[in-house]
C-alpha positions as MATLAB code, in Angstrom:
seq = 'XXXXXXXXXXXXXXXXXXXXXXXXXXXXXXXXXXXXXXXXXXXXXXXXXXXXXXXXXXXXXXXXXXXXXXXXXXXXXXXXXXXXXXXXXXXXXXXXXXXXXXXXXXXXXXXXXXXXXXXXXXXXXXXXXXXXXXXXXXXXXXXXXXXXXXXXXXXXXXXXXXXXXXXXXXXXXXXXXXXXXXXXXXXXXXXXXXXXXXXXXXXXXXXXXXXXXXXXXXXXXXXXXXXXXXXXXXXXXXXXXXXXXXXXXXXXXXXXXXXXXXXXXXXXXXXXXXXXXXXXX';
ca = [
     138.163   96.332  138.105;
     139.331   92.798  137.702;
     136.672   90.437  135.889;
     136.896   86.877  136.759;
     137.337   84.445  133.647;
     134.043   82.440  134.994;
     130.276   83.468  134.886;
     128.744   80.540  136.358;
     124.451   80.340  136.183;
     124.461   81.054  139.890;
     121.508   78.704  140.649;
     122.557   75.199  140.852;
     123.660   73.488  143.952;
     127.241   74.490  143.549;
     126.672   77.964  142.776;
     124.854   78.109  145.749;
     127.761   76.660  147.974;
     130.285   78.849  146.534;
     131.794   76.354  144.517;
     130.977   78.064  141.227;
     133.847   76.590  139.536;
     131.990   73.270  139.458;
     128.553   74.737  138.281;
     126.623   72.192  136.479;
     124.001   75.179  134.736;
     125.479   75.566  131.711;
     128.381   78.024  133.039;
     130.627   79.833  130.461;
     134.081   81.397  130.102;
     135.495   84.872  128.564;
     136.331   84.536  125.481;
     135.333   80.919  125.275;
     131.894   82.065  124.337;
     131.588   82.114  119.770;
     131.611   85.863  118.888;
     127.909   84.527  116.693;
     126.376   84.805  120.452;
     125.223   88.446  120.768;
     126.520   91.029  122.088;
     129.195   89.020  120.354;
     131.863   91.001  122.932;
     133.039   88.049  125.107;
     136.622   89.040  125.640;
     139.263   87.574  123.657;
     141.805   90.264  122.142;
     139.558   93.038  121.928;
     138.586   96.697  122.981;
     135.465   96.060  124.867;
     134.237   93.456  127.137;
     130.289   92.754  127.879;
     129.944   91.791  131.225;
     127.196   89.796  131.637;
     125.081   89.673  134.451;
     126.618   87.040  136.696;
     130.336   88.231  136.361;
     132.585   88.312  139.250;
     134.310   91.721  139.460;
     136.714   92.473  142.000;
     138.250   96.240  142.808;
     141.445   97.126  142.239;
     143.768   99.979  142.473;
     143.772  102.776  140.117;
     147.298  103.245  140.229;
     147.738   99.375  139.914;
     149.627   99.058  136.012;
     147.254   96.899  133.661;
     150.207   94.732  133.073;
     150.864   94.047  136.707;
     146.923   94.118  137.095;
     146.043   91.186  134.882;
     148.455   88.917  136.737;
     145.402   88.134  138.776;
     144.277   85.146  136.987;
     147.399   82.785  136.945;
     148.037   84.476  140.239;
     144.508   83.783  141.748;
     145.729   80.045  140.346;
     148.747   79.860  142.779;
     146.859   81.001  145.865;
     143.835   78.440  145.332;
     145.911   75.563  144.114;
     149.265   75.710  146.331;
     148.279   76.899  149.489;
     144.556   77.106  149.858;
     143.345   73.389  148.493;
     146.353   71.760  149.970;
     146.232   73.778  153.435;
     149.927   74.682  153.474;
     151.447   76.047  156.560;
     154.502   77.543  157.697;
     157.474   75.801  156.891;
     155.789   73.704  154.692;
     158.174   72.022  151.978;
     156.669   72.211  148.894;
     157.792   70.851  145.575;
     156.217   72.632  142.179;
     156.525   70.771  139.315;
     156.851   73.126  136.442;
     157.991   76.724  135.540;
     155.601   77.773  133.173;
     153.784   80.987  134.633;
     151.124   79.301  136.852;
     154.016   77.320  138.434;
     155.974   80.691  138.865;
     152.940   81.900  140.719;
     152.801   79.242  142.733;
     156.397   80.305  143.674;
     154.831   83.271  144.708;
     151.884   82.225  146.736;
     153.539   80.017  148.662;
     156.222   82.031  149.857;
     153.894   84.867  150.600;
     152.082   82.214  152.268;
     155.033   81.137  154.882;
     156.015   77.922  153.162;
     159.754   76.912  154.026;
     161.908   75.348  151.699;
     160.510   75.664  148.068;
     161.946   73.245  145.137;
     160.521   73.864  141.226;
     161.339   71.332  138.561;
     161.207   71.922  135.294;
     163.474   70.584  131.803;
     166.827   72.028  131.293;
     165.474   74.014  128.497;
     163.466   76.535  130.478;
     166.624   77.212  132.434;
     165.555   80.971  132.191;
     162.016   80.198  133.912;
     164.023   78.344  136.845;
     166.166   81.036  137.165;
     162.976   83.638  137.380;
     161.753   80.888  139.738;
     165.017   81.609  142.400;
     164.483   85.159  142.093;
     160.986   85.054  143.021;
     161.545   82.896  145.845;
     162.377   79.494  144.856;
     165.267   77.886  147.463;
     165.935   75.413  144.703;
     165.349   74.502  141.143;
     165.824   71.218  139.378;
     166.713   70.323  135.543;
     164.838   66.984  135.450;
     166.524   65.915  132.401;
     169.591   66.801  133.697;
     169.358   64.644  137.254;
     167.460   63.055  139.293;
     164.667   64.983  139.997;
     163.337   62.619  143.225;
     166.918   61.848  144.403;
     167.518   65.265  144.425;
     164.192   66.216  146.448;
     165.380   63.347  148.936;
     169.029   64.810  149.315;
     167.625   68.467  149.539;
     165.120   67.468  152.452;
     167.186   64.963  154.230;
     165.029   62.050  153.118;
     162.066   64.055  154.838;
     160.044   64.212  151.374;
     157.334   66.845  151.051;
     154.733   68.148  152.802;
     153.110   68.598  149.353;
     153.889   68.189  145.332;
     151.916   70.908  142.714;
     151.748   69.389  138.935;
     151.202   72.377  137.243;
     152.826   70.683  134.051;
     151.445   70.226  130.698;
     151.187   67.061  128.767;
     153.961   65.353  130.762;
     152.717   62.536  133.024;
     155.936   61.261  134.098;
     156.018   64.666  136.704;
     152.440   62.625  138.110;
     154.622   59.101  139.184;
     157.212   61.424  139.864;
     155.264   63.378  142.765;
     154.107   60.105  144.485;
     157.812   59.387  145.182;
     158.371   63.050  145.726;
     155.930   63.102  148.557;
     156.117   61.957  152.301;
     153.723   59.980  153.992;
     150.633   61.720  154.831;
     151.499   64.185  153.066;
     149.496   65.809  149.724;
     149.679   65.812  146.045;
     147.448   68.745  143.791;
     146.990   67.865  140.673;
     146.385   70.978  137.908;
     148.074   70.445  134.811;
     146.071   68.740  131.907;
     147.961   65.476  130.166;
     146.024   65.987  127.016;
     143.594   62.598  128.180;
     146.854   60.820  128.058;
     147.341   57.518  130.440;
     149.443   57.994  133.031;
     151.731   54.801  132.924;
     153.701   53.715  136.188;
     151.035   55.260  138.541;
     150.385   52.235  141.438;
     147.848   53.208  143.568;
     148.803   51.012  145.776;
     151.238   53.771  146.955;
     148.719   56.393  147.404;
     146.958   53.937  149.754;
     149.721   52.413  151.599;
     151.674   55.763  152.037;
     147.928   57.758  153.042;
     148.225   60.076  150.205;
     146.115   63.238  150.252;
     145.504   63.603  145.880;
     143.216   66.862  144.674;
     142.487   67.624  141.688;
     141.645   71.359  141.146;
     140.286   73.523  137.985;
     139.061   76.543  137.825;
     139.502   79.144  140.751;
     137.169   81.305  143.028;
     136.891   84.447  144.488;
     138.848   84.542  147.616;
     141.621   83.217  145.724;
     141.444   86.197  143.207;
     141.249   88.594  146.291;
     144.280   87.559  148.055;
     146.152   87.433  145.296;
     145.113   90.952  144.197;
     146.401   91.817  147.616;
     149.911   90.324  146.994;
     150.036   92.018  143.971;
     149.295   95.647  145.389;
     151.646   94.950  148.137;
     154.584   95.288  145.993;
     155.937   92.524  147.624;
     157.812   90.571  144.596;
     158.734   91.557  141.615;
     155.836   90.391  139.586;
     157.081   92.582  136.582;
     159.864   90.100  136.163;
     157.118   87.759  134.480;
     156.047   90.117  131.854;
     158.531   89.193  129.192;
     156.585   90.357  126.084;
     153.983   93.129  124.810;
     151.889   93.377  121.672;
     149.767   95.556  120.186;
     145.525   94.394  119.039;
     146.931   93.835  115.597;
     150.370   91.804  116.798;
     147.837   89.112  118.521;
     148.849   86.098  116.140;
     152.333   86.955  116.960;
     151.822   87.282  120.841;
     150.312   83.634  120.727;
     152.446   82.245  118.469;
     155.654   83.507  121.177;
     153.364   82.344  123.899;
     153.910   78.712  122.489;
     157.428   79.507  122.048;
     156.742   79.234  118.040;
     157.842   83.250  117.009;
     161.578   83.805  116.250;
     161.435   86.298  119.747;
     160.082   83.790  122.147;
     162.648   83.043  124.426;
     161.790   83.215  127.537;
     158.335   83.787  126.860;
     156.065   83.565  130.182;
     153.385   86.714  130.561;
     152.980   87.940  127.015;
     150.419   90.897  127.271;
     148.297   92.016  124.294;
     147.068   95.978  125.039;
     144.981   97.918  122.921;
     147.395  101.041  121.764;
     150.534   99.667  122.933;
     153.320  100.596  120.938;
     157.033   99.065  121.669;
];
């Protein structure tokens, strides 16, 4: 079984309408609950998980690989926040800014999803992430320290723009003013990666009014997200093991974070770093 990050009270008004992600009753997150709070077994590199009584548990299948299996989440994040929020259709052209492994899933969703021509930006030092981001399905990929990232969006869609423009980036706002001259008219931008409560300087909104931009922000995701993305997982469609680049053991956790945030001597590369009870390189 898959167990959805967010138990949500399941009472207020948003609970109610199936938009659990913005619950407003004091809703809570694996491992984001303080082991003090009994059973103290809220997820978070260990053995056993409580599930309490409002978690969201989806089936999977037994033959499914745990590593492949837990691709759900950041998976689940592609489907809700590059195809279902925006509405893509086919042929869409869709620009993702940022390789990191929820863009990379984007990649996914989308072209599972129909979209046509696909473009992922990221800096020229996650070359290796762009390069993942081809094989999975990506029709281009830009260095955006290298060139122009919205000249080369123009020249790749024949000064079309795109449909829609996914900031899945962290930190950076420049990829923000970038995506509202990546964009065409009428078309969308979803907004997903956290600046840190930075400022984002350069962004007129007199563009977003005058050129009938579509802007959504999104956090958290919800169930039929999760489901479909199960679904493209089990259909051994792409080759999702491509994104598992590292494995630890309970006791290597400090170590799997720590090449997570690219800060161990091994992390190049890093992008699905799995921590499994028992494992053993």
């Amino acid at each position: 079984m898959a167990v959805e990050p967010f138990f949500p009270c399941g009472r207020c008004e948003a609970c109610r309408d199936g938009r659990y992600s913005a619950c407003s009753g004091r809703p809570s997150l694996y491992s984001f609950v303080a082991t003090g709070v009994p059973p103290s077994l809220w997820g978070g590199h260990a053995e056993y998980l409580y599930l309490h009584p409002n978690s969201i548990l989806h089936k999977l299948s037994p033959d499914l690989p745990a590593d492949l299996a837990v691709l759900f989440n950041p998976l689940g994040a592609g489907v809700a926040w590059a195809v279902q929020v925006p509405g893509t259709g086919l042929g869409d052209v869709v620009v993702v800014l940022g390789a990191g492994q929820r863009g990379l899933c984007c990649v996914v969703a989308l072209r599972a999803a129909g979209a046509g021509t696909i473009v992922v930006t990221d800096l020229s030092a996650a070359e290796d992430k762009l390069r993942l981001a081809r094989e999975l399905g990506a029709d281009h990929t830009i260095a955006a320290d290298r060139e122009d990232a919205v000249a080369r969006v123009r020249e790749l869609t024949g000064g079309r723009l795109a449909d829609l423009v996914v900031d899945v980036s962290a930190y950076a706002t420049r990829p923000v003013t970038d995506a509202l001259e990546m964009v065409r008219t009428g078309g969308t931008i979803v907004l997903a990666g956290l600046k840190g409560g930075r400022e984002v300087p350069g962004f007129i909104i007199d563009k977003v009014v005058q050129r009938q931009i579509t802007l959504r922000g999104v956090w958290g995701v919800q169930g039929p997200a999760y489901k479909q993305a199960i679904q493209i997982i089990q259909s051994a469609r792409f080759p999702l093991e491509r994104l598992r680049t590292h494995a630890f053991a309970l006791d290597e956790a400090e170590i799997a974070i720590r090449t997570l945030a690219r800060e161990a001597p091994d992390s190049e590369g890093a992008v699905h770093v799995v921590i499994r009870p028992g494992y053993a390189d």
